[in-house]
ZAVEXNU-865893 format. One record per residue: x, y, z negated of N, C-alpha, C in turn. Coordinates in pm, whole numbers, padded with zeros to 5 digits, always signed. Example, Ala and Ser with C-alpha at 12.3 -4.5 7.8 and 13.67 -1.06 7.14 Angstrom:
BEGIN
+01319-00569-00780+01230-00450-00780+01320-00330-00780
+01285-00225-00708+01367-00106-00714+01290+00003-00787
This chain:
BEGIN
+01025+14704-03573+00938+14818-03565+00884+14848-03704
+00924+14960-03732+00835+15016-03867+00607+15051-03868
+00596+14953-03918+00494+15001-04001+00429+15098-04052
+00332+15157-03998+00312+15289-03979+00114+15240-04015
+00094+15360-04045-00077+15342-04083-00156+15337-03949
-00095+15311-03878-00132+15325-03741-00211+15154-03749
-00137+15062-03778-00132+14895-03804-00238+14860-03884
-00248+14958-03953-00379+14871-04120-00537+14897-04077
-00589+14881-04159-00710+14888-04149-00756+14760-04105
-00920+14749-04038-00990+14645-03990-00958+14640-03881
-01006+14527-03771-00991+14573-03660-01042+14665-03596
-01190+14672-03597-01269+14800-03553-01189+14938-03598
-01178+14950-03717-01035+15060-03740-00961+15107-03639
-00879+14981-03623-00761+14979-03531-00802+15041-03403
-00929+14947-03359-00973+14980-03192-01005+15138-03181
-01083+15168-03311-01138+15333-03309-00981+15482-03298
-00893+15429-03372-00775+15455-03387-00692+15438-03259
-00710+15356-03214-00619+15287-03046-00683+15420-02960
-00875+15424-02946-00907+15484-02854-00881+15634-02887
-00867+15657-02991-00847+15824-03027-00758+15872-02996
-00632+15807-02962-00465+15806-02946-00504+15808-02773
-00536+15709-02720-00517+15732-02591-00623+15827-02514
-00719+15874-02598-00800+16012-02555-00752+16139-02554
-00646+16110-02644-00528+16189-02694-00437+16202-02571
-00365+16141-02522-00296+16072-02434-00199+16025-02459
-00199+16028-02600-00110+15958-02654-00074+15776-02625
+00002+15767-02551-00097+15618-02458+00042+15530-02549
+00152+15566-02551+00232+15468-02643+00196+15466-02801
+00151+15544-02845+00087+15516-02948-00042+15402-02942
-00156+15391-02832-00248+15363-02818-00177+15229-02778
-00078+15192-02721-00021+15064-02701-00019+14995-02805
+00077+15049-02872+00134+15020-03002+00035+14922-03121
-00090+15011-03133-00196+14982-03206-00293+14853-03073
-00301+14877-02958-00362+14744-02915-00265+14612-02925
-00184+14642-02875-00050+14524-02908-00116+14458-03043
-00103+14495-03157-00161+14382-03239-00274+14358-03231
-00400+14390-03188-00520+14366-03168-00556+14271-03046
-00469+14287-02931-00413+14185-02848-00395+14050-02928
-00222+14071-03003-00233+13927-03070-00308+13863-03170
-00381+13963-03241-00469+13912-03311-00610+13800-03208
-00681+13872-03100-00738+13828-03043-00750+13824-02876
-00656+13754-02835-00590+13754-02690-00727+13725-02579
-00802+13696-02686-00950+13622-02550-01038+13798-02554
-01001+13861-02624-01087+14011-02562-01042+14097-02472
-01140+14122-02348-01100+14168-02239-01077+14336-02291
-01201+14361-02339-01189+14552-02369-01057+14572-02443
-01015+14520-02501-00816+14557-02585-00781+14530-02486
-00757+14436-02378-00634+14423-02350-00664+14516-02209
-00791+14517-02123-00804+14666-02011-00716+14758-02070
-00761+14854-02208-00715+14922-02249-00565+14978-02289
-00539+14867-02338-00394+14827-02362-00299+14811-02187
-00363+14798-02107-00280+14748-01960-00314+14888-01928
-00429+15000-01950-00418+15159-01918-00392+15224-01983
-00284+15163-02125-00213+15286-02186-00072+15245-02121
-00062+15134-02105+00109+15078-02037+00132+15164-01895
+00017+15136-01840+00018+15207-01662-00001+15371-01659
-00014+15442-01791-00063+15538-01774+00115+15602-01871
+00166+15525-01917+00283+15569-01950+00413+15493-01896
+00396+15489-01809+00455+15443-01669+00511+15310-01699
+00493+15232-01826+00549+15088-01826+00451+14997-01703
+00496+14974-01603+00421+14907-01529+00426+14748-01548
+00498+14692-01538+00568+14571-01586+00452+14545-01663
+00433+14574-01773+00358+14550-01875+00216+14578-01843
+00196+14644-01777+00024+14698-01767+00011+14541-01610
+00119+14548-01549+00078+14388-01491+00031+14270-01567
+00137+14259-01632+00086+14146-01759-00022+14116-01778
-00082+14261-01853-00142+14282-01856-00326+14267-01818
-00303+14332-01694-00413+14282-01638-00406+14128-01531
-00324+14094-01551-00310+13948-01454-00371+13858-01586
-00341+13878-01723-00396+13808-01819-00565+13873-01846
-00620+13977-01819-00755+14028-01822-00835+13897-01659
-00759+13946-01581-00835+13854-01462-00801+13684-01443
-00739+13645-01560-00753+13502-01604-00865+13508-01705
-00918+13562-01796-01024+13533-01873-01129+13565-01799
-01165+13704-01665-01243+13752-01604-01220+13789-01506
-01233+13671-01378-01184+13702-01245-01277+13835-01192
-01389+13878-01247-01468+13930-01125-01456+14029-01213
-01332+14090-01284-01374+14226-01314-01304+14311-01255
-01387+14376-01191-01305+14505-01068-01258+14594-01116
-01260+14647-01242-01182+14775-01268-01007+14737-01286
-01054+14594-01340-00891+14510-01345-00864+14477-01253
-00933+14475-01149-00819+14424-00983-00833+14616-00957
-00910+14685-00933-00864+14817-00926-00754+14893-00985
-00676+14842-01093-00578+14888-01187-00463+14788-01139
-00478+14686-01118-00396+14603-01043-00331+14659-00933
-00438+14683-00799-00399+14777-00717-00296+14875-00721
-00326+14936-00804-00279+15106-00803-00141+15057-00888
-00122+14925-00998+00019+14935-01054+00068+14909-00950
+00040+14790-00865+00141+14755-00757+00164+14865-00636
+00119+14912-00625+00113+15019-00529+00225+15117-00571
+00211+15116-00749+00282+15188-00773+00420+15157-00789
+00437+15045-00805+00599+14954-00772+00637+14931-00636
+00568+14993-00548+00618+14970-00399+00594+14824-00345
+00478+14734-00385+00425+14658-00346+00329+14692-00298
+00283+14730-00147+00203+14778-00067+00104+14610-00005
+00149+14497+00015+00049+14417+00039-00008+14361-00029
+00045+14329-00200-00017+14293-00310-00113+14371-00337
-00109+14467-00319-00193+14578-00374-00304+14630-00266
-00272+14580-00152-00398+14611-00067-00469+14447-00098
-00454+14395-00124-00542+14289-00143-00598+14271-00297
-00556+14333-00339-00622+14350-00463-00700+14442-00455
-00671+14605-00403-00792+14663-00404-00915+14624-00279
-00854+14526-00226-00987+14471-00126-01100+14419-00173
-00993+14350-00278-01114+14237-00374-01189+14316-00489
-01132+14420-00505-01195+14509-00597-01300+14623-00530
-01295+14639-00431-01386+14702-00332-01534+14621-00294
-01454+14501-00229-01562+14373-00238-01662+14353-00395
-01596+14347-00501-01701+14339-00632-01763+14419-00621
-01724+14547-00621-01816+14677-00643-01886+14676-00521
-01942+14596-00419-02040+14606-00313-01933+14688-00206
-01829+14710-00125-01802+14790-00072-01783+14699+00050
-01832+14626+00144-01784+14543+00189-01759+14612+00379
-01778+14741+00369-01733+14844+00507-01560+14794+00524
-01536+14776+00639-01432+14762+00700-01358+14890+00665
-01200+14885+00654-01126+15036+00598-01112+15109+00751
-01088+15238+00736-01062+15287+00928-01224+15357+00948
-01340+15333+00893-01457+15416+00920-01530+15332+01017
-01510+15204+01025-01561+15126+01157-01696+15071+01073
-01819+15046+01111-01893+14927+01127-01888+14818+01140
């Protein structure tokens, strides 16, 4: 891969640069630039969320799994990452993985109503 000014700077750089690209929607670009900010520092959850919703949002799903299966090993109880979980698998035609993930992600966020409208 060529080297592009996309890569330099600080990290804060990088991250400000990552988020401008994928506000953009430019989301493979916004990959591109978290990918090293990832390997630079694999224990931060906000790069790598980000990085798993520029993959899922440019249809690499595969990768936005990775992704967040490595976000909910550093931070089991974060629901926007079992909510994104959900919706990749859902989106690969894994319909029971993905209802149990957004269960548990319903459950964090307080939702604990039975699905169907029941009491």
């Amino acid at each position: 891969m060529n080297e592009t000014y996309y890569e330099f700077g600080t990290a804060a750089d990088r991250w400000d640069r990552a988020q401008m690209f994928f506000e953009a929607k430019e989301y493979l670009t916004a990959a591109r630039i978290l990918g090293g900010l990832v390997e630079e520092a694999p224990g931060q959850v906000a790069t790598r969320l980000l990085l798993a919703r520029s993959y899922y949002h440019s249809a690499r799903l595969g990768p936005a799994e990775e992704e967040l299966r490595a976000v909910l090993e550093l931070d089991p109880v974060e629901s926007y990452a079992r909510l994104m979980l959900g919706r990749t698998l859902e989106r690969q035609g894994r319909q029971a993985e993905a209802a149990t993930q957004l269960r548990m992600a319903a459950a964090l966020q307080g939702d604990f109503a039975p699905r169907g409208g029941e009491l």
